[in-house]
N, C-alpha and C positions, 0 to 999 in steps of 0.2 A: 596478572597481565600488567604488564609496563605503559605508562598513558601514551607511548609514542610507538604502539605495538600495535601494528597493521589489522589484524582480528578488531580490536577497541575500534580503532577508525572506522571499519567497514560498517560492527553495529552502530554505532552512532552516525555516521553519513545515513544506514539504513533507516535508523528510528527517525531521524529528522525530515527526509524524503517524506515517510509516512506519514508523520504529522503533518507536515508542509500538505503534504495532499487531502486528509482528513480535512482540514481548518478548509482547504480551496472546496473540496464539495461539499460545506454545509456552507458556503457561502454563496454558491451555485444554488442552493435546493431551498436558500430562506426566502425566496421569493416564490416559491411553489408551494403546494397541496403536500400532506405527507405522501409520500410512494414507498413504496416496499424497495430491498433493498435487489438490485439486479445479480444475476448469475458471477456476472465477472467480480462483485464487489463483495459478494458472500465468500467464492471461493478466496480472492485476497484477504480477508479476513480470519479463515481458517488457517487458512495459510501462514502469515503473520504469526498467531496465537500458537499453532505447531513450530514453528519456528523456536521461537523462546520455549515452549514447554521441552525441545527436543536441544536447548541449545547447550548440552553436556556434550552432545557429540558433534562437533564443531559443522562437521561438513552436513551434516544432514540439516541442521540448525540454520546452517545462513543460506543453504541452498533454499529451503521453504521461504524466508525470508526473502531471499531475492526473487523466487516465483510470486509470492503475494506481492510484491512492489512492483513487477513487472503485469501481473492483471489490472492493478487497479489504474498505473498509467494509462494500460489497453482502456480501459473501463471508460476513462476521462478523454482520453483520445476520439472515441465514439460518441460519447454524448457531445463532445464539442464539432466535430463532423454533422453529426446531426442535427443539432441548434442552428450549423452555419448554414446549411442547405434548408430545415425549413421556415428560416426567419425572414 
């Protein structure tokens, strides 16, 4: 793949979102207790991890990838709803 090849761009936008989001909820949760990890953040995790194990075949590969990045936004979207209502 060519570094100016649309595929390249999308995993890398992808992995950097994800990391961008990882670093933001342990910076969320170092002020807490441990917790276990919620529904929405296990499946983008799975998700994610099928993603690259599966990323030989392009579309199935970035589609999981884009479902794990789209729960765990959800994920953070509610815990931040939530925070803001019962703070």
């Amino acid at each position: 793949m060519a570094a100016g090849d649309p595929l390249s761009m999308y995993v890398f936008i992808s992995l950097m979102a994800f990391l961008g989001i990882v670093i933001l909820s342990f910076l969320i949760k170092k002020n807490k207790k441990y917790q276990k990890l919620s529904v929405l953040e296990s499946l983008s995790f799975i998700f994610i991890v099928a993603g690259i194990i599966f990323g030989n075949d392009e579309i199935i590969g970035f589609s999981l990838i884009c479902g794990g990045v789209v729960f765990i936004i959800a994920d953070i979207y509610i815990r931040v709803r939530e925070k803001i209502i019962f703070d």
